[in-house]
Each structure stands twice: as C-alpha cells, then as structure tokens.
ZAMARGU-4260 file (C-alpha; in steps of 0.2 Angstrom, whole numbers, plus 5000, padded with zeros to 4 digits):
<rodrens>
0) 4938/5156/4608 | 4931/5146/4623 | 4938/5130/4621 | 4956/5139/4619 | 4955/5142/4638
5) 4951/5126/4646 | 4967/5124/4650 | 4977/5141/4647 | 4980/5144/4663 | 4983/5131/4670
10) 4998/5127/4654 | 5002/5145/4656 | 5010/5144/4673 | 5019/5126/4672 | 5034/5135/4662
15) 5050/5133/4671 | 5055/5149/4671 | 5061/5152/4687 | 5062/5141/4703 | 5047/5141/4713
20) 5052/5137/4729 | 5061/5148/4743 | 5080/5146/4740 | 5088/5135/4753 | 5091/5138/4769
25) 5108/5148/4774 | 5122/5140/4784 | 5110/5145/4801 | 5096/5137/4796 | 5106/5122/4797
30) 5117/5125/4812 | 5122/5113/4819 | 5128/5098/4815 | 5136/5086/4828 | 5154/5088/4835
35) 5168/5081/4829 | 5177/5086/4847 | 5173/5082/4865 | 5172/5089/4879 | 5169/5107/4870
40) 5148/5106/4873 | 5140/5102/4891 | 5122/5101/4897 | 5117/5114/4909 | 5106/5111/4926
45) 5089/5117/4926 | 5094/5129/4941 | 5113/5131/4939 | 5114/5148/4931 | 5102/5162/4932
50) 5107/5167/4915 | 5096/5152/4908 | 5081/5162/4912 | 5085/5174/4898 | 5082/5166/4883
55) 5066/5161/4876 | 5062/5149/4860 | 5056/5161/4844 | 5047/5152/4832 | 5042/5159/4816
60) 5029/5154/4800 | 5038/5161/4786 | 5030/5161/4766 | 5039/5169/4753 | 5033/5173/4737
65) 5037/5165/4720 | 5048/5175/4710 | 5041/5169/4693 | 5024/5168/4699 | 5023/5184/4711
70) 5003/5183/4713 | 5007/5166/4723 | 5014/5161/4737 | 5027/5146/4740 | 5023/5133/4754
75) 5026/5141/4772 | 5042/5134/4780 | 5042/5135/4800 | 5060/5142/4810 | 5064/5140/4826
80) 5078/5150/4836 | 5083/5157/4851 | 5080/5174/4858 | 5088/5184/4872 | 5076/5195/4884
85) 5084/5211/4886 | 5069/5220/4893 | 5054/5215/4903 | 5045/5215/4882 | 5060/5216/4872
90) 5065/5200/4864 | 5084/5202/4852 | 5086/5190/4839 | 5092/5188/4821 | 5081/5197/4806
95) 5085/5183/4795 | 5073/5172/4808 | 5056/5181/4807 | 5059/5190/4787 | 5045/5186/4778
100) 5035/5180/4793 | 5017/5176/4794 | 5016/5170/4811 | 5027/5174/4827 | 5025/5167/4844
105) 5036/5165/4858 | 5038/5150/4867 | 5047/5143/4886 | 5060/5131/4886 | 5051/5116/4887
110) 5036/5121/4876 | 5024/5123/4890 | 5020/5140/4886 | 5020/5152/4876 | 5013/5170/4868
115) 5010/5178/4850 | 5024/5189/4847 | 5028/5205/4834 | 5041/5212/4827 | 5045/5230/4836
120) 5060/5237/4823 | 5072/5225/4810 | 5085/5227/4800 | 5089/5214/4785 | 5105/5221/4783
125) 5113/5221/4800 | 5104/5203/4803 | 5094/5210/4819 | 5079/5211/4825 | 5067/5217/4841
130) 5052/5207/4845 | 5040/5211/4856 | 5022/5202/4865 | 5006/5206/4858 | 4996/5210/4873
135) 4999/5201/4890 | 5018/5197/4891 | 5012/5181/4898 | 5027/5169/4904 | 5038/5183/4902
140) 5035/5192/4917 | 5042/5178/4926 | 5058/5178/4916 | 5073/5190/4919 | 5081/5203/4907
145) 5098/5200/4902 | 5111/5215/4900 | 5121/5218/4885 | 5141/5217/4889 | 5156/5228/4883
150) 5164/5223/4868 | 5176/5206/4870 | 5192/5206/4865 | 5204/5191/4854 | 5205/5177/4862
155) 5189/5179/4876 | 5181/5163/4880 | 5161/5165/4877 | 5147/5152/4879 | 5136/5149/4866
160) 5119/5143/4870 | 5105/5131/4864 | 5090/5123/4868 | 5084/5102/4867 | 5067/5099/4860
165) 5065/5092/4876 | 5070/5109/4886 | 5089/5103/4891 | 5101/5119/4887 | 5116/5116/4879
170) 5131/5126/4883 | 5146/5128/4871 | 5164/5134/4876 | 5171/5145/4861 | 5185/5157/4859
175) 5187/5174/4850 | 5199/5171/4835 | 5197/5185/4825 | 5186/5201/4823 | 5183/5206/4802
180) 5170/5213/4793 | 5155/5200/4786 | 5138/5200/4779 | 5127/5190/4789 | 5112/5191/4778
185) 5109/5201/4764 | 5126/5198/4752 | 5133/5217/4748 | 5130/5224/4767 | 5146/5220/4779
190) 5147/5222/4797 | 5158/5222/4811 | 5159/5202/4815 | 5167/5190/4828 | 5174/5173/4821
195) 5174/5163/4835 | 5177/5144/4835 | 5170/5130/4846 | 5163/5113/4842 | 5143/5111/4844
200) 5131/5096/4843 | 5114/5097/4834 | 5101/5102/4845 | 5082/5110/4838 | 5081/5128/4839
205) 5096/5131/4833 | 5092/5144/4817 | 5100/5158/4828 | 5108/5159/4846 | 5114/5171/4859
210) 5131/5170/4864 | 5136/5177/4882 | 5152/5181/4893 | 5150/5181/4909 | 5133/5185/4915
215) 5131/5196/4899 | 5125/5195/4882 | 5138/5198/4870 | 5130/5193/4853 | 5119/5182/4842
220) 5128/5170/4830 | 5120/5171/4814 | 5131/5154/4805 | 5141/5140/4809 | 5152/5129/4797
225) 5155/5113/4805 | 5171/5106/4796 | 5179/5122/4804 | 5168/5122/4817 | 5169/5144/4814
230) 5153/5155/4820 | 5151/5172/4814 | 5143/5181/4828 | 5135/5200/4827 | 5146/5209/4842
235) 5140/5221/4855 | 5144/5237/4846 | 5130/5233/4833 | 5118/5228/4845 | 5120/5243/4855
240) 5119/5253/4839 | 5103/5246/4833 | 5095/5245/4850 | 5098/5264/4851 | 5090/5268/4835
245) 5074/5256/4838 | 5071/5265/4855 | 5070/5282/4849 | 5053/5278/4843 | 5059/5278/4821
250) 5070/5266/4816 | 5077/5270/4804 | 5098/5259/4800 | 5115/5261/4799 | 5121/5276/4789
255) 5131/5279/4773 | 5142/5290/4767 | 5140/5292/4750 | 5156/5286/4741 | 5163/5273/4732
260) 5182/5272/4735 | 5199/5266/4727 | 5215/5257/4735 | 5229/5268/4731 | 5243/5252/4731
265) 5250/5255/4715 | 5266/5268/4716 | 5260/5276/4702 | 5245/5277/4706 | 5253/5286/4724
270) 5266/5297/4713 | 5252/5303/4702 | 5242/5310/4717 | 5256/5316/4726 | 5254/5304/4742
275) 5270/5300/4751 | 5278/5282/4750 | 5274/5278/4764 | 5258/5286/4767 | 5240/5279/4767
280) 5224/5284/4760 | 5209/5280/4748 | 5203/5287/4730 | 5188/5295/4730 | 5179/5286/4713
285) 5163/5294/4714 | 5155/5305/4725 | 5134/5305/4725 | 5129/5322/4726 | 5115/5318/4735
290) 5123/5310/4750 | 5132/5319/4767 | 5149/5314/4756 | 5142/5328/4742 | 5133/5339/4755
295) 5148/5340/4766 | 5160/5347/4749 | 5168/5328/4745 | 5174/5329/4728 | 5179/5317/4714
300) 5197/5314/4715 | 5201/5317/4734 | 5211/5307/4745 | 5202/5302/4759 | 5216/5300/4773
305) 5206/5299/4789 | 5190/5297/4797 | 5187/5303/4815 | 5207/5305/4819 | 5208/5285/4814
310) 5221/5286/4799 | 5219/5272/4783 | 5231/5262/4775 | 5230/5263/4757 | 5220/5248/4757
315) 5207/5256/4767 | 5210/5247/4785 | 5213/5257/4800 | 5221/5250/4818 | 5205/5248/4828
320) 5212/5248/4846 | 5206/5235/4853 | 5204/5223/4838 | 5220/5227/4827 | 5216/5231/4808
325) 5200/5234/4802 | 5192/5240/4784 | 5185/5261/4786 | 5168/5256/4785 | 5166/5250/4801
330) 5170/5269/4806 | 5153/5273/4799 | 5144/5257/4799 | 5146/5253/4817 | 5143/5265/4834
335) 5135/5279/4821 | 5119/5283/4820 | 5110/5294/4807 | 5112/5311/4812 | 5131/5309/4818
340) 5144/5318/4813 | 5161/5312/4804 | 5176/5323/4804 | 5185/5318/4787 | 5204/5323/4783
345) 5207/5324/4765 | 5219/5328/4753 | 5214/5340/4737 | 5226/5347/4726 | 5242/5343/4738
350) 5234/5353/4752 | 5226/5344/4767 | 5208/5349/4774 | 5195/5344/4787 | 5177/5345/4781
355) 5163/5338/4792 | 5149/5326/4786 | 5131/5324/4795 | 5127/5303/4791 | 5113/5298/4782
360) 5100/5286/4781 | 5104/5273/4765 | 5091/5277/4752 | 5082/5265/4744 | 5093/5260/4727
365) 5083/5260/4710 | 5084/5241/4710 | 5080/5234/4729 | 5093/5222/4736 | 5078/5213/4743
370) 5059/5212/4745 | 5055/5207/4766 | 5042/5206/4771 | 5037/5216/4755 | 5024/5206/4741
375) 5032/5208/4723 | 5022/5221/4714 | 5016/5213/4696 | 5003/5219/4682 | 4995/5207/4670
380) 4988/5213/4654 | 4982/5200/4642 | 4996/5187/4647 | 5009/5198/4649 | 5016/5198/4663
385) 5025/5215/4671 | 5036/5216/4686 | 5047/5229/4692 | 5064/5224/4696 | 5074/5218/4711
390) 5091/5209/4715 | 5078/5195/4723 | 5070/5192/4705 | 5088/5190/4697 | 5094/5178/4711
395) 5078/5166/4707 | 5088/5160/4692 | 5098/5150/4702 | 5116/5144/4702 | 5125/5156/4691
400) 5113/5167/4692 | 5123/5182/4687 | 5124/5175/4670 | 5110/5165/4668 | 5097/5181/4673
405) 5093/5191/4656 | 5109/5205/4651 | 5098/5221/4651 | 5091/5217/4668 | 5108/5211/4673
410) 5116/5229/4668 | 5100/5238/4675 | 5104/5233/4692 | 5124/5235/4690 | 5122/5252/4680
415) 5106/5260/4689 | 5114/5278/4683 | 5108/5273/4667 | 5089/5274/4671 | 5088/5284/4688
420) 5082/5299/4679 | 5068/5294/4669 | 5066/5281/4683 | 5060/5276/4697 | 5057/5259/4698
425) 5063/5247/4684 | 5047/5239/4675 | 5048/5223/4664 | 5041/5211/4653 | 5046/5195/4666
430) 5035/5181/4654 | 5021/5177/4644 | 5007/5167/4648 | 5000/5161/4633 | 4986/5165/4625
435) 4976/5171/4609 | 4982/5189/4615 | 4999/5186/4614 | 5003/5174/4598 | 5020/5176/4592
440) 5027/5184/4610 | 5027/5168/4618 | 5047/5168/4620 | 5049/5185/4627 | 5056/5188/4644
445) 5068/5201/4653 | 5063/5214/4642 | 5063/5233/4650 | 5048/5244/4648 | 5050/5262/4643
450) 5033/5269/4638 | 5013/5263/4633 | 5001/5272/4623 | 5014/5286/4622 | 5016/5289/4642
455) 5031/5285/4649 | 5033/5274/4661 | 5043/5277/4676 | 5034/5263/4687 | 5022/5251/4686
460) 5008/5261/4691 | 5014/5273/4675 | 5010/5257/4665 | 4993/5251/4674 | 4986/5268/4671
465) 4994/5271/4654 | 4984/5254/4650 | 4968/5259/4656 | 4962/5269/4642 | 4957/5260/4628
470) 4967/5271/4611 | 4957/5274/4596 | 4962/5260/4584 | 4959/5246/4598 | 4977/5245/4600
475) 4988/5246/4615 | 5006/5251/4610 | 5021/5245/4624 | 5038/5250/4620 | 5053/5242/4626
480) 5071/5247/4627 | 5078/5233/4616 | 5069/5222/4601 | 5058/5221/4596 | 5054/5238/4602
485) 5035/5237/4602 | 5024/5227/4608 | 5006/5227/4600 | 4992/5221/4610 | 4973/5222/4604
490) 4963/5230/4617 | 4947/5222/4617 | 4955/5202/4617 | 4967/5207/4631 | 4952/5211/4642
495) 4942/5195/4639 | 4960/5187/4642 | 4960/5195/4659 | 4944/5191/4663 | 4947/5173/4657
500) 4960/5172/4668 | 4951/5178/4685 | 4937/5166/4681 | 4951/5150/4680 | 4956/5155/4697
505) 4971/5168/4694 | 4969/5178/4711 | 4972/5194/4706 | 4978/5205/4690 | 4988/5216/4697
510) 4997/5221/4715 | 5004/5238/4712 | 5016/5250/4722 | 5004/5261/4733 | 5012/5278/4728
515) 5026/5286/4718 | 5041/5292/4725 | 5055/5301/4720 | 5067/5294/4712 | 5082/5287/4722
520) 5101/5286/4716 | 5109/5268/4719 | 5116/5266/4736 | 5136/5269/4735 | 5147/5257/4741
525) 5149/5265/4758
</rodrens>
C-alpha cells in the first residue's frame, strides 16, 4: 500500500473544486479612484481643523479560510482604513475592515506611532464595528473624542475624510441625495443608508472613512462607485443604535420580527382581503411561531397596516418625516434594540386590532449567511471529506454561483424548513480525496448526510461520534439523502488512510462544533 501514498495527498488536494483564494475585494476595498471633477477634493492644513484629531489609521491582517480546503488557510491580505475616536478608547469603524482579522493595530497619521488594538463588539450585518487599545492607550490619550451628530437631512453638505501615506488629509465636499435601504456587507441584511455624491481622488487608507458635518461625525462610508462618483454611507441612527447596544456590556444586533410579508398591489388581491382601494398594508405570508411576531398573536393571513403609528403603503414603504418614503423595515431595524416594543395595527377577519410585540434577537438560521471570524468546522474520514453547510461555502463556486453550487445544498439553504427538525446544522460529503479507501467515490460532492452506523446525524459531531466505533463487520455504513444512498467505507483502511494523511503533512483531521445547540428555524425576512 505504501507506495500508493507518496503522493496522495499531495494530488488529493490539487483538484479544482472550488476557488482557493479569498474572493475579491468589495467596492470599499477599492475606494477610491481618482476624480474626474475638480475642485470637489482639498488638502487639509495640519492645524486648521480640530476635527483632524479624531481619526486614526486602522490596519488589519486579515486570512480567511479556504472553502474547499477548510483545514487551510488562504494567504493573509492587509487592510488599511480610517477610524473615528469617539471615546478616549473607543475607536468606530466598518466590520467589513477587521472580519476575519488576525492582527489589529491602530496607527497616527503619519505612521509615527502606533498601538495593538481589539475588537470591543461587531456586527457583519450592520457593517460596524468598536475597536478598542489593548493596554496602554498610547497616542491616543493625546487625541480628541469626536461626537456623534443628529441625523442629516437631503441635500446636507458633508465632508468626507482620508488620509495620504504621507499623513496629508484629504477632505471631500459631498451632498445628501437620497436616503434608502442597502446592504453594506453581508447581501440579504438592508439598513437604513445615505447615497451621497462627491468626486474623491485615490489616497491609501481609504477601505472605510468617517464622514462628518460640522464638527460632528455623521457616518462611515462603506463604498464608492467612481463613474457615479455615489457613496453609500451608514447614517447616525445606526450608529447610535449599535453603540447603545455594545455599551450595555452584551451585544447582542438588530432585532427581527418574525415575518415574511406580501405586497398587496394587485386589486384582487386587495378585493379578496377586503382592504379599501385606496388603503395600504402588507400580507402576512408566514409567521414563525418562534419569533415576537408568533409570540405577540401575529397570524398567517393578517394584514399588517401599521407599525408604531407609521401607516404602509401596499408596497410596504412608510413616509419617514424627515427622509420621505422608506421600506417598513427600517421601523424595526433602525432606533430599536432587542427588548423594544412595537405596537402593530392589523387587519384580521375585516376587524382592525392593535397587539404588541417585544423585539428579538435574529437567531442563527440552519444554514449560516456567513462564517467571521469563525473557522469552518470539517471531519475527515478515510478521504472523505465532511462539512457542514453555510451560504459562504456556496458562494465559493464563483460567478453564477447559485447554479453552479450542487441542487440539494442549493435547496437546503433556500428550504431550511425542510431539515430544521431533524436538524441542526447541515452536514455533507464536500469532496473526495482519493485514496484506496474510497475507490469508486472519487466524483462525489454536495451530497447531504442523514445518518452513520444507524445514528443520525443532526451535526457534525453526531457524525464524528457515530464513526468512532468500529461496527462488527468492519464496516462503516454513511447514508445520504440522494444516491447512491450509502456510502461503505472499510473501517480498518480508513484509519490507516487517516493516519497516512497526518504523517504527509495534513494538519489536522478534524475541527468540530464545540457543543450542540437547539435547533434554530431560518431567519424570516424581517
């Protein structure tokens, strides 16, 4: 058997599955380019404007780890933004700059000093994060704290600022054009957004920047397209929200409600529910019945005509007072914390009613959005490779990858009702690494485990132990969702395959999820 393996793993892990490298870098990580406009960007004194004293450089070693590969990490990639001191040891910037970091350290201006830093609270989804020094505050104490503003309104000039390698500070002149809902980071997750338009030149630390008016911060853009020259910027309300919650000590996001909703448009539709013509209001398509929507008495098939006194259209906006129209969900996911309470009006059977919901935390869907700061749990047994699911793996097909990532995973992520009760994580077969073991299963991929040995498996620890025990006819027995439906595996060869593969340098068999936890129903769309 020995000379099988002189190469094994080494062939094993050359096939092009899926990509190995981090995917590229968003609009921010670019921003950005020079501009087309003049007159719109100006260099700041050193000493003309107190304000300068706020902001600090935030650079950040960040490695990911490989998708196909998850017991490897990709090459380290270094980020460099800008941070706003809010506090004499509280540092805001963007989540999307220190996910995933290995390192984080805070630097001057002009690079002259600087402090190791880490992260106090984050949150992927809202694109924020609090950073603090580690020990001695170092430069900082020498540096002054910068308020957060009141919201702006349309068509409020802001500055926007950045910083040379060289210590100069930029500042840009931009407007307000439009407030709207966007997701900054994580795709699925909208917030309440500025769209704000100004030309800026390329300068370095320019991943993230703080955005001011007056002698106030007002927020941190998060992207910039430079043939519009558009940023999106992350307003006050959400700052003020998240900074409420990571100072109480347990932070712990932005609430849901429990719902997903339909637009009631059509006229028949409206006639059918008995709205009025020229009424507003949204269908209630599903209502989680553990959620503060199913604990507050929200049904299937009520109208949902208002939330705090603010009345909906029937495409779900409301008239914001100071912004104009603006989707429902900036009622919940905005100034509300978990533990707030929403007054709902609704319509059930034709009669109108007023029933009181107590906001949530989102829980954790079957199939994670995203894995930050978070290794990939894997199991490998004999050269097969296990993982449990998340949106992070699919994406790692590329391009397309909605169809190019296996069907079953594909409907496991958009269907997790399917699995949530014999469930709690989503374990697969992700890929084969060839060997003696495993003749004949070279091919298989994206295949979903539902037992070993006769135990099922509701995670991947469910799996590890289930394969611990040797059966009595030296054979382990992995069955699957789809063909072709078992998986035999001879007991014995697999171990001397494992130990094969530690010998040839595999770091590790296995990283597995610390405990079990109750299963979780998938996060609704609001």
């Amino acid at each position: 058997m020995k000379p099988l393996f002189s190469s094994l793993l080494a062939s094993s892990l050359l096939l092009p599955q899926l990509s190995a490298e981090t995917p590229a870098a968003s609009p921010a990580d670019q921003l950005p380019t020079p501009a087309s406009a003049s007159g719109a960007t100006e260099l700041v004194g050193e000493a003309s404007e107190d304000i300068l004293d706020s902001f600090v450089r935030v650079n950040s070693t960040i490695q990911t780890f490989n998708a196909g590969q998850p017991w490897q990490r990709n090459n380290p990639q270094r980020r460099s933004g800008l941070g706003t001191l809010i506090s004499p040891r509280e540092i805001l910037t963007a989540a999307e700059l220190v996910a995933n970091q290995t390192y984080l350290e805070l630097e001057s201006a002009d690079s002259s000093q600087s402090v190791q830093a880490e992260v106090i609270a984050i949150d992927y989804k809202a694109n924020l994060a609090l950073l603090a020094p580690i020990g001695d505050a170092g430069f900082l104490q020498k540096k002054t704290p910068l308020q957060l503003g009141s919201p702006a309104h349309i068509g409020d000039s802001v500055s926007v600022w950045q910083v040379e390698s060289n210590g100069t500070t930029l500042r840009t002149r931009a407007t307000i054009r439009a407030v709207d809902t966007a997701a900054s980071f994580l795709s699925g997750y909208s917030f309440l957004t500025y769209v704000v338009k100004g030309s800026m030149q390329s300068a370095s630390s320019s991943f993230t920047l703080p955005v001011t008016k007056g002698h106030r911060l007002l927020g941190v853009l998060t992207s910039y397209d430079s043939e519009d020259q558009i940023s999106e910027v992350i307003p006050p309300e959400i700052i003020a929200t998240f900074l409420r919650d990571a100072r109480d000590g347990s932070y712990e996001g932005f609430p849901v409600l429990g719902v997903a909703i339909t637009r009631t448009e059509d006229k028949s539709f409206r006639d059918y529910l008995g709205l009025p013509s020229d009424g507003g209001g949204l269908y209630l398509s599903k209502v989680k019945a553990d959620s503060p929507a199913g604990r507050a008495g929200l049904q299937l098939g009520d109208v949902l005509l208002a939330i705090d006194e603010h009345q909906l259209d029937r495409r779900g906006y409301f008239e914001h007072p100071s912004y104009g129209p603006l989707p429902w969900s900036v009622l919940i996911r905005s100034t509300k914390t978990v533990g707030d309470q929403l007054s709902l009006t609704i319509l059930r059977d034709g009669k109108e009613e007023v029933i009181t919901a107590t906001l949530e935390a989102a829980p954790e869907p079957l199939v994670p959005r995203h894995l930050n700061d978070s290794p990939p749990t894997f199991l490998i047994k004999g050269g097969l490779v296990f993982q449990e699911l998340s949106r992070e793996y699919l994406e790692a097909h590329g391009d397309n990858w909605t169809t190019r990532a296996p069907l079953d995973l594909m409907h496991a992520m958009e269907n997790p009702e399917d699995y949530e009760e014999e469930r709690e994580s989503i374990v697969f077969l992700s890929r084969v690494l060839p060997n003696p073991a495993t003749i004949g299963y070279d091919r298989l991929h994206g295949l979903i485990v539902n037992q070993a040995n006769g135990q099922a498996v509701r995670n991947l620890r469910d799996l590890a132990d289930a394969l611990t025990a040797i059966p009595t006819d030296g054979i382990h027995r992995i069955g699957l969702d789809e063909a072709p439906g078992t998986l035999y595996l001879d007991a014995a060869l697999s171990d001397q395959v494992d130990q094969q593969f530690l010998r040839q340098g595999l770091p590790s068999l296995s990283r597995l999820p610390e405990k079990s936890v109750p299963p979780v129903p998938q996060t609704p769309n609001e």
